[in-house]
C-alpha positions as CSV (number, residue, x, y, z in Angstrom):
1,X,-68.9,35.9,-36.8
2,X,-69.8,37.5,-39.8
3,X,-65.7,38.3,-40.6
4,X,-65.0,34.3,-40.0
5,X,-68.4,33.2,-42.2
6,X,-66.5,35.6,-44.8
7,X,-62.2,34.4,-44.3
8,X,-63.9,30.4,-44.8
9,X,-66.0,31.2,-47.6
10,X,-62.9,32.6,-49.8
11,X,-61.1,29.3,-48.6
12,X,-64.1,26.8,-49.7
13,X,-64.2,29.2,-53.1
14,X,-60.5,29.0,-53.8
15,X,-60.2,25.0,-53.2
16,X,-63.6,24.5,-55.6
17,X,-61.4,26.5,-57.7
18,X,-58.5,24.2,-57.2
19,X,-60.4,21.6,-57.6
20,X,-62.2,22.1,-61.2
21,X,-58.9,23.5,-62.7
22,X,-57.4,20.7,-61.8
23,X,-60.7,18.0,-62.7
24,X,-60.3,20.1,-66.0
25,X,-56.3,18.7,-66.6
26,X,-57.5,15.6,-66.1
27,X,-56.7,15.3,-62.2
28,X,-58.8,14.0,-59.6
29,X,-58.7,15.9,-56.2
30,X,-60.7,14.4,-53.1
31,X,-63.3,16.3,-51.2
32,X,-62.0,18.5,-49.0
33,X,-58.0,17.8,-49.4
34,X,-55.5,20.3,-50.4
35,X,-54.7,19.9,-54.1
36,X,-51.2,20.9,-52.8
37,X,-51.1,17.0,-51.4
38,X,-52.1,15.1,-54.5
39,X,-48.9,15.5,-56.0
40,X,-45.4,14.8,-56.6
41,X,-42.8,16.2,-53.6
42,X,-41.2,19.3,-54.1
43,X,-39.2,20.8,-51.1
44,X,-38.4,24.4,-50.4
45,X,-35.2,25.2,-48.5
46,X,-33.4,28.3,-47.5
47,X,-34.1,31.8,-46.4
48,X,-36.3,34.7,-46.1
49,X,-36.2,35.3,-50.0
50,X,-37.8,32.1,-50.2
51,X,-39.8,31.7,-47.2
52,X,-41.7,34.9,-48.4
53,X,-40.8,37.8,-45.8
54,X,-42.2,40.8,-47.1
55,X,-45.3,39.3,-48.5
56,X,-46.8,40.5,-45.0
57,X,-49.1,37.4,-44.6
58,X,-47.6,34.1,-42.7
59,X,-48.4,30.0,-41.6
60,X,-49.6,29.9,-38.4
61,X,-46.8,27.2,-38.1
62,X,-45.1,27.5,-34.5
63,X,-42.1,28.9,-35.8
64,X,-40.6,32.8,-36.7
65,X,-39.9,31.5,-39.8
66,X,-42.5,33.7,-41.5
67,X,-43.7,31.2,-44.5
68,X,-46.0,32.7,-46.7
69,X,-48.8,30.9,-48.8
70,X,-47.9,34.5,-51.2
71,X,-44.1,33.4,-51.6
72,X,-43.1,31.6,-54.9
73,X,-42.3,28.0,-53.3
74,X,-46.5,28.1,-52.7
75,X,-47.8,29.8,-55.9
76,X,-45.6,27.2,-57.9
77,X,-46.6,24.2,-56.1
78,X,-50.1,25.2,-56.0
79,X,-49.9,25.7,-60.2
80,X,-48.4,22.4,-60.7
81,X,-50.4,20.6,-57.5
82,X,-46.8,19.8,-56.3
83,X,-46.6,18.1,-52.3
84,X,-45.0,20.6,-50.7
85,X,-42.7,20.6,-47.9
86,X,-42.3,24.2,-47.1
87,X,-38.8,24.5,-45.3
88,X,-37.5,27.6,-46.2
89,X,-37.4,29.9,-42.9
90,X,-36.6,33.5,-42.3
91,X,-32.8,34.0,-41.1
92,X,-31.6,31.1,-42.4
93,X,-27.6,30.3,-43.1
94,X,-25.9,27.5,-44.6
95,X,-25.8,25.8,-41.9
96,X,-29.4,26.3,-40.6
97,X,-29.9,24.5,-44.1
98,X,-28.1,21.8,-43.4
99,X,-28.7,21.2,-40.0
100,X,-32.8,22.5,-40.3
101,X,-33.9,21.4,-43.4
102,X,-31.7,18.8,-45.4
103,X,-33.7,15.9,-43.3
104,X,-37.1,17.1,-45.4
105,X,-35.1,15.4,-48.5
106,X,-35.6,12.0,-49.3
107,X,-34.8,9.5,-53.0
108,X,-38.3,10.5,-53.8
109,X,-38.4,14.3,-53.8
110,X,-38.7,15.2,-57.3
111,X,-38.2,19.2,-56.9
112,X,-36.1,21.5,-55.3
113,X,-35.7,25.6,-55.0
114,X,-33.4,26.9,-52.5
115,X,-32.1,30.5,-51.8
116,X,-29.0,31.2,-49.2
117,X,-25.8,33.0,-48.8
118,X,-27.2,36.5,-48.3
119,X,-27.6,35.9,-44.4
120,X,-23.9,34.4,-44.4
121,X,-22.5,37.5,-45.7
122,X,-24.2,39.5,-43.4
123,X,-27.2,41.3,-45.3
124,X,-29.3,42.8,-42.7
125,X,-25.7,44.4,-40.8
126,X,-25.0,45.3,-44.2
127,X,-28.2,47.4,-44.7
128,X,-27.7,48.7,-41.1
129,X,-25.0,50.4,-41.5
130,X,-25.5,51.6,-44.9
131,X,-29.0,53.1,-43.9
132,X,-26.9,55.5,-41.7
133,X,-26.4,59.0,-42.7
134,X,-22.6,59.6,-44.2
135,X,-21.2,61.1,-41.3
136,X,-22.0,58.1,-39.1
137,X,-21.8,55.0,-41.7
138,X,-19.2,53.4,-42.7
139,X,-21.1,51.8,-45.4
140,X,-17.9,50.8,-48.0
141,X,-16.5,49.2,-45.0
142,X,-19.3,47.0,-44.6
143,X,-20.0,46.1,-48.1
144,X,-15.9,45.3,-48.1
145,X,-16.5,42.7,-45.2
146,X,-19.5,41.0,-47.0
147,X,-17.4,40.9,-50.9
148,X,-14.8,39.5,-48.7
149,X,-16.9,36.8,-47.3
150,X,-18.8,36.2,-50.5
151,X,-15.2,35.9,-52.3
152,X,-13.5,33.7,-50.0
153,X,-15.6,31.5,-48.0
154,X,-19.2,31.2,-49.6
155,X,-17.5,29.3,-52.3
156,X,-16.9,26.5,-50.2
157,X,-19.8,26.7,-48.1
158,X,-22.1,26.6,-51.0
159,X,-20.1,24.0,-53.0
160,X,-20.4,21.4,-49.6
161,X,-24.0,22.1,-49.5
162,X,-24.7,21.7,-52.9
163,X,-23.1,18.4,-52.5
164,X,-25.3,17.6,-49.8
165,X,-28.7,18.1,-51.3
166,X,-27.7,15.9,-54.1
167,X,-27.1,13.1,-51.5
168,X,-30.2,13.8,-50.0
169,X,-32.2,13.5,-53.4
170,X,-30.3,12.3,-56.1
171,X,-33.5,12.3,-58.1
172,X,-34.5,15.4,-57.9
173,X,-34.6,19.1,-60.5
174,X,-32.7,21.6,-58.3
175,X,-33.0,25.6,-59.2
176,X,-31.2,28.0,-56.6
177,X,-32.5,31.5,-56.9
178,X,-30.6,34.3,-56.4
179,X,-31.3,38.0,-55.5
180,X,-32.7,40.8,-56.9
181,X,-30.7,44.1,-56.7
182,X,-32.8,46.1,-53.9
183,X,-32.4,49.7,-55.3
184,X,-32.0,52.1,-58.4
185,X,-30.3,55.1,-57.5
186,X,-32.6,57.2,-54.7
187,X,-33.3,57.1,-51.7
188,X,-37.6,57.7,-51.4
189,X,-37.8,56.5,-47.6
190,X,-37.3,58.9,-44.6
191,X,-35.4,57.5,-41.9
192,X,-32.6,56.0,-44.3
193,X,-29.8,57.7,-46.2
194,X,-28.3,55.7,-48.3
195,X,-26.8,57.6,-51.1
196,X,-26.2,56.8,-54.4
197,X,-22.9,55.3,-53.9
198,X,-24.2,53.2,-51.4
199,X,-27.2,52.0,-53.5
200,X,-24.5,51.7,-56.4
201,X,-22.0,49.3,-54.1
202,X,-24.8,47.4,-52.2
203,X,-26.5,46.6,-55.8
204,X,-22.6,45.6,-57.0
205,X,-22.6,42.9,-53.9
206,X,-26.2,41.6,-55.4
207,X,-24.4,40.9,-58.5
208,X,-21.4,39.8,-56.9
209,X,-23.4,37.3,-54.5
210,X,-25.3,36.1,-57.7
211,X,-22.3,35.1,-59.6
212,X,-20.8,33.3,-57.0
213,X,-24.2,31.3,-56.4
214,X,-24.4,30.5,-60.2
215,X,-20.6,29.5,-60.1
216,X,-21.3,26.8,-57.1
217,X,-24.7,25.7,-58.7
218,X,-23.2,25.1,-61.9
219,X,-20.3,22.7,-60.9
220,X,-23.0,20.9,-58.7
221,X,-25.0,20.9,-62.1
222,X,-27.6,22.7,-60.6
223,X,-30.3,25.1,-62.5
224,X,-29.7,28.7,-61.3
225,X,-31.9,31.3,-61.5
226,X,-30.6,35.2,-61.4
227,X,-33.9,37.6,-60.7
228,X,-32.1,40.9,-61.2
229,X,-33.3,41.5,-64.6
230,X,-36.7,41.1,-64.0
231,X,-36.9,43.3,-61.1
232,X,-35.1,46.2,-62.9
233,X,-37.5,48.9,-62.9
234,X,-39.1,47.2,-59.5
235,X,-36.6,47.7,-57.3
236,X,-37.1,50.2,-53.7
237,X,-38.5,53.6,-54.6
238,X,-39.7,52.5,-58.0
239,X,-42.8,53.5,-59.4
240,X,-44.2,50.2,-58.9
241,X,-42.2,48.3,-56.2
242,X,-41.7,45.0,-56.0
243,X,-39.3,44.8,-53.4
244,X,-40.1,47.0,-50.1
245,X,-38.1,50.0,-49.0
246,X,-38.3,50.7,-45.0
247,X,-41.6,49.4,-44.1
248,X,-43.5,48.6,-40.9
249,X,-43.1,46.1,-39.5
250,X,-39.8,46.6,-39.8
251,X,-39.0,43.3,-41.0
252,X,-40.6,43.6,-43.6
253,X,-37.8,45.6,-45.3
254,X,-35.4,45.0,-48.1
255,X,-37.5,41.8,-49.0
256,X,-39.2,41.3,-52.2
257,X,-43.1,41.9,-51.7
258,X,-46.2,39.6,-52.8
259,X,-46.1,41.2,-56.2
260,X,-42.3,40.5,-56.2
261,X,-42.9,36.8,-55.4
262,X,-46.0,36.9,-57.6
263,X,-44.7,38.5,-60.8
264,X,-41.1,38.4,-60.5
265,X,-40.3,34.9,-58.6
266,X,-42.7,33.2,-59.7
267,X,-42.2,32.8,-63.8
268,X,-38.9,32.6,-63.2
269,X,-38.1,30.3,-60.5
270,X,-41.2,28.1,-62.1
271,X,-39.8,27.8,-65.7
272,X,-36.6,25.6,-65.4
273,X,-37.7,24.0,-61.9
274,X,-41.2,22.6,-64.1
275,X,-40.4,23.6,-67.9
276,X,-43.1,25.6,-68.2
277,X,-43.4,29.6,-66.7
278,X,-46.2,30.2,-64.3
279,X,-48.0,33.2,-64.3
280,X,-50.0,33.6,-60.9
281,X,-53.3,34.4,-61.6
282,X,-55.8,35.5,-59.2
283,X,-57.2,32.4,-59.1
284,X,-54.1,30.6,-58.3
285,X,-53.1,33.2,-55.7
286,X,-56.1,32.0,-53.9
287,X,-55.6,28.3,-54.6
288,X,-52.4,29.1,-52.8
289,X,-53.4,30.5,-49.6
290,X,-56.5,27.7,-49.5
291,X,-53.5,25.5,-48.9
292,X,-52.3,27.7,-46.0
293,X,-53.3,25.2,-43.2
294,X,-52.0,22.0,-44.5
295,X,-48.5,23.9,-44.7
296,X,-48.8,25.2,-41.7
297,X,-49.7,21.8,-40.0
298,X,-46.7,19.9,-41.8
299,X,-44.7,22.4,-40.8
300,X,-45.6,22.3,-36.9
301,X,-43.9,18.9,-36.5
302,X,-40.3,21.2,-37.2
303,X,-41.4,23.7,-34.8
304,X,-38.5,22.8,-32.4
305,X,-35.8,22.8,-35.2
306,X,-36.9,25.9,-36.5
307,X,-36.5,27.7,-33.3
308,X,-32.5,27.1,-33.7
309,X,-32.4,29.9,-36.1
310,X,-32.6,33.6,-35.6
311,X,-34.3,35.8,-37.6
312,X,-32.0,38.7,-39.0
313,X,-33.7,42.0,-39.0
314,X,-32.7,45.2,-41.1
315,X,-32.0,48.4,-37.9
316,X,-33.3,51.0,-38.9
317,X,-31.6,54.6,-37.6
318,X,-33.0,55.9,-34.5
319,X,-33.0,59.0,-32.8
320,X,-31.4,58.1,-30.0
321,X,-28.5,55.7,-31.9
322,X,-28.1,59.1,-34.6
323,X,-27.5,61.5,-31.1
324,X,-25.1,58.7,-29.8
325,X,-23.3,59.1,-32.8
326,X,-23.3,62.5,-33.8
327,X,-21.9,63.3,-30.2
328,X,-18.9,61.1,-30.7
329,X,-18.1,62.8,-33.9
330,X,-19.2,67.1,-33.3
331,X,-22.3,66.7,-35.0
332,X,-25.3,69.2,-34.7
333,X,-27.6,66.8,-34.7
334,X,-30.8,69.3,-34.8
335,X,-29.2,71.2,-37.3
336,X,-28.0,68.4,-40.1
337,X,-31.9,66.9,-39.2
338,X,-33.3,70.4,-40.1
339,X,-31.5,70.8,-43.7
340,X,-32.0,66.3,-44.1
């Protein structure tokens, strides 16, 4: 009792919060209703670098898209008392976009952020295969088949998209975010190998995937938003990380983390989608999460569309995948763990 008298008084504290920041700009809010509701509509679509995986705290919303009240899409709507229609959802493609989420767009949305792409080029197989040691990877092949994709038919996909969520809301600012690079040169975690030429290749894909994004948004005359400078010096085994190496839960991994979305996303994505940069102070961290079950309840009423898409989940190496494959190629498996 005393836990739940505590988790409802940090709610009541961050909506008075809300409340007088927003009676101090000149904005009313009512008793009791989300500031997030007041305002004008802003819908996010795509994936889990926008639904907030990693951020380790999700809306109880029905779904496994694991939205989080800590990913940018919240701390920007909650800093600008934006209506927010939370559809970005974890394992999202292109399609799932169109097929999930377009029908949230309307004539009156006035905001937009989407991420997607990385799922259709494979991202979590990618990291799969790469985690493997040397021996038993075939890492350049993998990063060949995702470049490949990204080259040749994200192009399109993205372009036909694009196309579509200016139908949808022809009145609306649209920024598409890309991806940070996920690593600087070392591998800190154990349980993964990547080496350095992997890290080196996989980051080249970031960039590669970013350009083509930027390319797409562009001719749709979209705002596009390229995190990879920001997060330099952040990235997986950095001194401070804002983007988690192998974690547990394990899907968790690979994704930027709530200092990512906080520090990194947030300015960023915030600047051309509003005109002015964000910077998510406590206070507005905790504005965001008191709006955690009004997101969560809008949400609900997409519960059975959401289910349509599959969450994709970074493999880590196991023991027993390791032996599989050190028997098909002569490997000591004891032995290369004992000097690894």
């Amino acid at each position: 009792m005393n836990g739940l008298t505590f988790r409802l008084s940090k709610v009541r504290l961050a909506v008075s919060l809300t409340s007088t920041a927003l009676l101090g700009a000149g904005l009313a809010v009512a008793p009791g209703s989300p500031a997030a509701a007041a305002g004008e509509p802003y819908v996010a679509l795509g994936d889990s670098y926008s639904s907030g995986v990693g951020t380790r705290s999700y809306l109880s919303d029905g779904s496994a898209c694991k939205r989080s009240t800590l990913a940018y899409p919240s701390l920007v709507a909650a800093a600008k008392s934006y209506s927010l229609n939370f559809r970005a959802c974890s394992g999202a493609v292109v399609a799932d976009v169109t097929s999930s989420q377009l029908s949230a767009l309307s004539s009156s949305t006035r905001y937009v952020t989407i991420s997607v792409g990385g799922n259709d080029a494979g991202f979590a197989d990618v990291i799969t295969e790469c985690a493997l040691p040397a021996w038993a990877s075939d890492c350049a092949g993998a990063v060949a088949g995702a470049q490949s994709y990204i080259r040749n038919t994200l192009p399109g996909s993205l372009g036909t998209l694009y196309s579509r969520i200016r139908s949808a809301a022809p009145n609306a600012k649209v920024v598409v975010v890309g991806y940070p690079k996920l690593f600087m040169g070392e591998d800190c975690n154990a349980f993964t190998w990547f080496s350095p030429q992997d890290e080196a290749i996989l980051n080249d894909t970031a960039v590669l995937l970013n350009n083509t994004t930027a390319s797409r948004a562009s001719a749709a005359g979209f705002s596009f938003v390229n995190p990879i400078s920001r997060f330099t010096g952040h990235a997986v085994c950095d001194d401070v990380e804002w983007v988690n190496g192998l974690s547990n839960p394990i899907e968790e991994s690979f994704h930027a983390n709530a200092a990512g979305h906080r520090d990194g996303y947030t300015p960023l994505v915030s600047s051309p989608l509003t005109g002015a940069a964000v910077a998510a102070t406590p206070a507005l961290v905790d504005a965001a999460e008191a709006t955690g079950p009004a997101q969560a309840a809008r949400q609900r009423k997409y519960a059975a569309l959401d289910r349509h898409i599959e969450p994709k989940v970074f493999q880590p190496p196991t023991r027993e995948r390791l032996q599989k494959l050190a028997d098909q190629r002569g490997v000591d498996l004891d032995a290369w763990l004992a000097t690894h």
